[in-house]
C-alpha positions as CSV (number, residue, x, y, z in Angstrom):
1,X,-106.1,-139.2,70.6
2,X,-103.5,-136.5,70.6
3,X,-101.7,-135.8,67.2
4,X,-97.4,-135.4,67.8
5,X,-95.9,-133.9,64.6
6,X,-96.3,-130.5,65.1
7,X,-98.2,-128.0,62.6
8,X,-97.9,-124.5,61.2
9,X,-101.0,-123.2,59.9
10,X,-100.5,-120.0,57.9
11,X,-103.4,-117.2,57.5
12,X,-104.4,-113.7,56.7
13,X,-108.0,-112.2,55.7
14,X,-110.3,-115.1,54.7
15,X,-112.6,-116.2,57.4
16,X,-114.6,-118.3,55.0
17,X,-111.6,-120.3,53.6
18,X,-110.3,-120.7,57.6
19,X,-113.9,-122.0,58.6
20,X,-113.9,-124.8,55.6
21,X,-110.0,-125.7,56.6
22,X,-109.5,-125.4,60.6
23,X,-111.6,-127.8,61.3
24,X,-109.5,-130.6,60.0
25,X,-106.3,-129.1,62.4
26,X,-109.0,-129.6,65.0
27,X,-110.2,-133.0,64.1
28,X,-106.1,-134.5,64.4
29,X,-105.5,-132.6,67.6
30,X,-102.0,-131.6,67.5
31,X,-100.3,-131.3,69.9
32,X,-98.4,-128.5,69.1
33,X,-100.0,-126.0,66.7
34,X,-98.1,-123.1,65.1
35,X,-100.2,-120.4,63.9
36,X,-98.7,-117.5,61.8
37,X,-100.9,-114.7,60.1
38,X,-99.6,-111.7,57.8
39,X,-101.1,-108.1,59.1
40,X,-103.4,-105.9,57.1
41,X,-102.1,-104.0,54.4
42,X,-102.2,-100.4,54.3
43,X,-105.3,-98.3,53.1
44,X,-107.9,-101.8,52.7
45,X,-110.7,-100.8,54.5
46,X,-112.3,-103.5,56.7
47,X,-108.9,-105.8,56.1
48,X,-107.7,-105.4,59.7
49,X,-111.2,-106.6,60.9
50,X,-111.0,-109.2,58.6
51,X,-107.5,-110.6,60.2
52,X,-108.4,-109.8,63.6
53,X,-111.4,-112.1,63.2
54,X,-109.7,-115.1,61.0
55,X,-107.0,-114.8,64.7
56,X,-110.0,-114.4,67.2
57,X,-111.6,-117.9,65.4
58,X,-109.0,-120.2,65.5
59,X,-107.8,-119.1,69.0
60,X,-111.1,-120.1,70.3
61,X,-112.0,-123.0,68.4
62,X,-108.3,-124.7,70.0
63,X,-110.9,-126.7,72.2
64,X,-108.3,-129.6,72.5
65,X,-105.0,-129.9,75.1
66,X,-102.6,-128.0,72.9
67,X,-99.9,-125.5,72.8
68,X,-100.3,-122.6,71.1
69,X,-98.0,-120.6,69.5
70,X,-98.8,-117.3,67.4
71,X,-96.5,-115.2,64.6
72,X,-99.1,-112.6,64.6
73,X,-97.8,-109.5,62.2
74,X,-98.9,-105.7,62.8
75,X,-97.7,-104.7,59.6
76,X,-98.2,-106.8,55.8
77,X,-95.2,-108.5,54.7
78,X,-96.9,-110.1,51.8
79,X,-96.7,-113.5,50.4
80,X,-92.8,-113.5,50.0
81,X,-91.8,-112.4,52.9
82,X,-94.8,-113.4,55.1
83,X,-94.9,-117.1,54.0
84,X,-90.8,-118.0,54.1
85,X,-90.9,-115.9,57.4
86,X,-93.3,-118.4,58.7
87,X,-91.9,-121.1,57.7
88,X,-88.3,-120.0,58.8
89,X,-90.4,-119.3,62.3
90,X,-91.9,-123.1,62.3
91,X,-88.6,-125.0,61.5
92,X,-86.5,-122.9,64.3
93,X,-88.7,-124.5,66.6
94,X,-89.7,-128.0,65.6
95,X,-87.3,-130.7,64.3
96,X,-89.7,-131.7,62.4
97,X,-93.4,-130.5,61.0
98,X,-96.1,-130.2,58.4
99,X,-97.3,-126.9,56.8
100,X,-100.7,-125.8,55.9
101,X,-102.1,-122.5,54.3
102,X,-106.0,-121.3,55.6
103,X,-106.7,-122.2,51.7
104,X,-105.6,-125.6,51.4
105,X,-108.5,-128.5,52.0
106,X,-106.4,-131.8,53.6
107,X,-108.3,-135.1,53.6
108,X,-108.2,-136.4,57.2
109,X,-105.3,-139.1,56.1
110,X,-103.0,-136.4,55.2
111,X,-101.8,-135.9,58.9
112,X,-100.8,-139.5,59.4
113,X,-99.5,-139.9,56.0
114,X,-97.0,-136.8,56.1
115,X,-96.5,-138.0,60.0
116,X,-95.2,-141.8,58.8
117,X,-93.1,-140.4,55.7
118,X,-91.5,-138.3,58.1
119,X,-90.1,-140.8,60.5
120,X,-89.9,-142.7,57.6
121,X,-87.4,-140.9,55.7
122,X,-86.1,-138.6,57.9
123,X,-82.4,-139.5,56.9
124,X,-82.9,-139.5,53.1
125,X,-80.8,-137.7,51.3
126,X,-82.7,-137.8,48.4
127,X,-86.4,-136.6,50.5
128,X,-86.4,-132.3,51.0
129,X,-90.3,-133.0,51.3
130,X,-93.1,-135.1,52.0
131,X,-95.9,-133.3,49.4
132,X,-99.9,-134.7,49.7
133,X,-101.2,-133.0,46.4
134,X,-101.3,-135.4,43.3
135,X,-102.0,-133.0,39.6
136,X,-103.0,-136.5,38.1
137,X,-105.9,-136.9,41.1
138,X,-104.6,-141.0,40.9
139,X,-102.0,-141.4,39.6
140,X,-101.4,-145.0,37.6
141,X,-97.8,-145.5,39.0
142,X,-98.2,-148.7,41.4
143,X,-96.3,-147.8,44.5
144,X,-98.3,-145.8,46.7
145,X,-96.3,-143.5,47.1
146,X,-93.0,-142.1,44.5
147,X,-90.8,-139.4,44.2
148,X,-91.0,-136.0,41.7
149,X,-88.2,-133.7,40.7
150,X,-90.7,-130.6,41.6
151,X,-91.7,-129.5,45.4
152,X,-95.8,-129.5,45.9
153,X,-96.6,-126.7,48.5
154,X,-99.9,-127.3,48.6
155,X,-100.1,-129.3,51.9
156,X,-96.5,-130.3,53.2
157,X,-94.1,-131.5,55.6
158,X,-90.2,-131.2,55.8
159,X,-87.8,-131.6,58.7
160,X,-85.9,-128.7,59.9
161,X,-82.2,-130.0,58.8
162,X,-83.4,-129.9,55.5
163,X,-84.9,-126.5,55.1
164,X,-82.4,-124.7,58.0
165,X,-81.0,-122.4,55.3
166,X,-83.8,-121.7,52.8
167,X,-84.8,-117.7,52.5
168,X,-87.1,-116.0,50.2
169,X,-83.7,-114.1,49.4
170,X,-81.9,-117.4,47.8
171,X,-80.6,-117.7,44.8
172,X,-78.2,-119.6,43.1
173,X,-77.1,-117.5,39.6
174,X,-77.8,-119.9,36.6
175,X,-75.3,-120.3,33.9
176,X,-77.0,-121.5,30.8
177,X,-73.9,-121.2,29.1
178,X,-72.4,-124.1,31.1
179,X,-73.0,-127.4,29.7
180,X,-73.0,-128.6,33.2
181,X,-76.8,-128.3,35.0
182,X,-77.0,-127.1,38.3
183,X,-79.7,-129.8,39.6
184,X,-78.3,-132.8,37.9
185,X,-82.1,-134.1,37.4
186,X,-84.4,-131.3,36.2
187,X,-84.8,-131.2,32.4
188,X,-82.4,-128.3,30.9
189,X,-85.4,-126.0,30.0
190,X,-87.4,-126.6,33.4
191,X,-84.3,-126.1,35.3
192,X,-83.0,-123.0,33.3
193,X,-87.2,-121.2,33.8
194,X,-87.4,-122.2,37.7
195,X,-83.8,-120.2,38.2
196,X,-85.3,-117.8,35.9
197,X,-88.2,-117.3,38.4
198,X,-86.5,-117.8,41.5
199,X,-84.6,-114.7,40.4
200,X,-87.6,-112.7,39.6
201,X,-89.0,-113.1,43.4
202,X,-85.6,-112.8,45.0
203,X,-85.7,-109.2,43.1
204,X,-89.0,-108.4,44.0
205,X,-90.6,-108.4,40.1
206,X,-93.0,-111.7,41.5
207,X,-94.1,-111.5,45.4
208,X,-94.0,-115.1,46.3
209,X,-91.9,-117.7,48.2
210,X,-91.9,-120.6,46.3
211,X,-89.8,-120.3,43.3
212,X,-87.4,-119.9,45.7
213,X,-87.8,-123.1,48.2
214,X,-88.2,-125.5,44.6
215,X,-84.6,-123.9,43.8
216,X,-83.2,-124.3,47.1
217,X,-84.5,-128.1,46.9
218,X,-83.2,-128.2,43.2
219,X,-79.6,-127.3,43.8
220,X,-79.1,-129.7,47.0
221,X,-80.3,-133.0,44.6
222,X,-84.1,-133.4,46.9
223,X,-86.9,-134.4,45.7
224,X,-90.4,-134.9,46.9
225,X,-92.4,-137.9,47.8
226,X,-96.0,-137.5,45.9
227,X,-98.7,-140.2,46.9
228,X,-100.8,-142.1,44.0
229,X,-103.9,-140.3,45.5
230,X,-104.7,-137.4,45.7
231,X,-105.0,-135.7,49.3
232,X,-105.8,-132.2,49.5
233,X,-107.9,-129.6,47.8
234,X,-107.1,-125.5,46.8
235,X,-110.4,-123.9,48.2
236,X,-108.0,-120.5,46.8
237,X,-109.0,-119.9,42.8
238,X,-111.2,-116.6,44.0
239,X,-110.7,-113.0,42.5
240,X,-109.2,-112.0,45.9
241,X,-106.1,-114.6,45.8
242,X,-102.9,-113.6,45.7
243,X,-101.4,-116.3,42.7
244,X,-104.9,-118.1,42.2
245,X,-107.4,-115.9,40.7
246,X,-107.7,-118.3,37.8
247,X,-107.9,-122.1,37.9
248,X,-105.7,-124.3,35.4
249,X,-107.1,-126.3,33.4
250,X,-104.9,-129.1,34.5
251,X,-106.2,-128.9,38.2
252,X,-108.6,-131.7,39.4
253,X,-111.0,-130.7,42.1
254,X,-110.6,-134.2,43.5
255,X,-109.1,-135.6,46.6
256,X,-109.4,-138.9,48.3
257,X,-108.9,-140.3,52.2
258,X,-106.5,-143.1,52.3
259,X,-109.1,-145.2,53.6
260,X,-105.9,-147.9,55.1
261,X,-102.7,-148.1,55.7
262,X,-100.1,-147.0,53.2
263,X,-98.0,-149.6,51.1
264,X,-94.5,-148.7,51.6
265,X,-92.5,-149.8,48.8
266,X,-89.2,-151.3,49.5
267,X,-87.2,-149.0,47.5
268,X,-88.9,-145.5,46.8
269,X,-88.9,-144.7,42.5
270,X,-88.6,-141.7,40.4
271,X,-91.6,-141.3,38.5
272,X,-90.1,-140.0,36.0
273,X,-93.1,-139.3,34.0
274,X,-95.1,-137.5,36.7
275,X,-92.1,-135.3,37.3
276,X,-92.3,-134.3,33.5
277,X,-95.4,-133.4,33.6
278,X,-94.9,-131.0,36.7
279,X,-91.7,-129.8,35.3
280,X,-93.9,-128.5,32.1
281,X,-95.5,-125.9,34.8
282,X,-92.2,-124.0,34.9
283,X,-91.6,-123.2,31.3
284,X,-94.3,-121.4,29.7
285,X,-95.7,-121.7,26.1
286,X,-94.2,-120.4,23.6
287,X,-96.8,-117.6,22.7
288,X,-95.9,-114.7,19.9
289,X,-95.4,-112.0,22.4
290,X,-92.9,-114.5,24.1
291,X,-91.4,-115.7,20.5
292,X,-91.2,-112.0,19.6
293,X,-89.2,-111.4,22.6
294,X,-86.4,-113.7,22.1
295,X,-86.0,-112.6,18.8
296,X,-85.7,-109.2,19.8
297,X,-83.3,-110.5,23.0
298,X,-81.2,-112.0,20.4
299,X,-80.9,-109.3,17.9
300,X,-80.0,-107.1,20.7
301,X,-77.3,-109.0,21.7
302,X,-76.4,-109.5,18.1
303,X,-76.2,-105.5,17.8
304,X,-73.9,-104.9,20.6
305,X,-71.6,-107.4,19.2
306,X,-70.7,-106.1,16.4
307,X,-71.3,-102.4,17.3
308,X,-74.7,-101.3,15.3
309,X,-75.5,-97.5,16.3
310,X,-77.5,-97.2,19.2
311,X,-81.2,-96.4,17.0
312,X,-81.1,-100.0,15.6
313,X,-81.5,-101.0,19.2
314,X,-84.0,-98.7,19.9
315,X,-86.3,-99.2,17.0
316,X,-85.7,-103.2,17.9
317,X,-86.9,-102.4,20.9
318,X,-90.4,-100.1,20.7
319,X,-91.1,-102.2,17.3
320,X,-91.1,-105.9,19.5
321,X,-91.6,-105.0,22.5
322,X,-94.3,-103.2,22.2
323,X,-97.2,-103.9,24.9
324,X,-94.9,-104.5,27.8
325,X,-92.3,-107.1,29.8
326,X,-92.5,-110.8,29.6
């Protein structure tokens, strides 16, 4: 039986992580299956040989009545521009769909559980995302499913209203200053270091795409829906990842199938604690380098206020700062 809700699956080098993965696309049968891959980057030897052969396997392994449709890439964009692009591909098409990197493990009830939420709450206000990754592994909240301040990219789905005007170029300027918060519902520090990041990636200083889609949820008041279990698993801690060389030490290699049908509850909740405990992820620890640096930052600022010559600054500076940026 056929699979409707269309799917972008998003690749680039690693045959071995495509071969574990691919197989579960194949096993729903879309219907309509989206495949974008980055090209090979520039002076890696045996990297276009690698792509060429993660694009020559899925095409023929599509053994199922389905159409195709490819974003294949001559040149490497990278992970900011390669991954939004994708997705901003995907959502021009579909009016609604579920994303998927080549490194991302989905149990075989994630298709119809992002597929139900999406009907589901497709006119939400509140719902920027239907997410399948759990931190918790099961979560002891009692609905089955609930919803989190913070956007979970690892296995997704969102409809195409929703995301029409994200970019990896967005960016909405914070004002800490303001007593106001932009969001309305992150906590003040979490809200203050994902617009911190955001900006980073929009600049260029972090190559990835996701700072930016969490802000662009943040600011427009959605959420996610998170489900009690657990549904997918990141095959991608290796050397060779791009933001994954190193596993956390919150991250529970753990997924389960649904196993039956999903208990909708009457009125979807803000688990509140859950959405704590992803919000921690954006605002690092306070280590010396980092406590170093804000003294310095303030000092600074304190300097130019009331007009200290110009070497206070720079001994400030090469004394605290010593062994590079934040």
């Amino acid at each position: 039986m056929s699979f409707k809700t269309p799917v972008l699956y998003i690749v680039f080098n690693r045959l071995d992580t495509v071969r574990r993965t691919f197989p579960r696309i194949a096993a729903c049968q879309p219907e309509e299956l989206y495949v974008a891959a980055d090209g090979p980057r520039e002076g890696r030897e045996g990297e276009a040989e690698a792509c060429a052969a993660v694009r020559d396997y899925i095409l023929s392994h599509v053994d199922w009545p389905c159409s195709v449709h490819t974003l294949f890439r001559d040149e490497n964009l990278g992970c900011k521009r390669g991954v939004s692009g994708a997705i901003r591909w995907f959502f021009s098409n579909v009016e609604a769909g579920i994303v998927l990197e080549d490194d991302i493990l989905p149990e075989p009830s994630f298709f119809p559980y992002c597929e139900k939420l999406l009907g589901l709450y497709r006119d939400d206000p509140r719902v920027g995302a239907v997410c399948s990754f759990n931190r918790e592994g099961v979560s002891s909240f009692p609905d089955d499913i609930f919803l989190c301040t913070t956007i979970g990219v690892w296995g997704w789905a969102s409809w195409a209203d929703k995301v029409k005007d994200y970019s990896a170029d967005c960016f909405l300027p914070y004002d800490k200053n303001s007593r106001k918060r932009q969001t309305g519902y992150l906590s003040r520090k979490a809200e203050e270091e994902l617009f911190s990041n955001a900006k980073r990636a929009v600049e260029g200083e972090l190559n990835t795409w996701d700072y930016q889609f969490s802000e662009y949820m943040a600011v427009r008041g959605m959420h996610s829906l998170v489900p009690r279990k657990n549904l997918v698993q990141n095959l991608g801690f290796s050397s060779d990842s791009t933001h994954t060389s190193g596993r956390p030490a919150w991250y529970k290699d753990e997924s389960w199938d649904w196993g039956g049908e999903i208990r909708i509850p009457s009125a979807v909740r803000l688990n509140k604690g859950y959405s704590r405990l992803c919000e921690a992820e954006y605002v690092p620890k306070m280590t010396f380098r980092r406590r170093m640096n804000r003294i310095h930052d303030a000092l600074v600022a304190g300097a130019d206020r009331i007009g200290i010559l110009g070497g206070i600054r720079w001994i400030l500076h090469h004394t605290l700062k010593r062994g590079g940026a934040r």
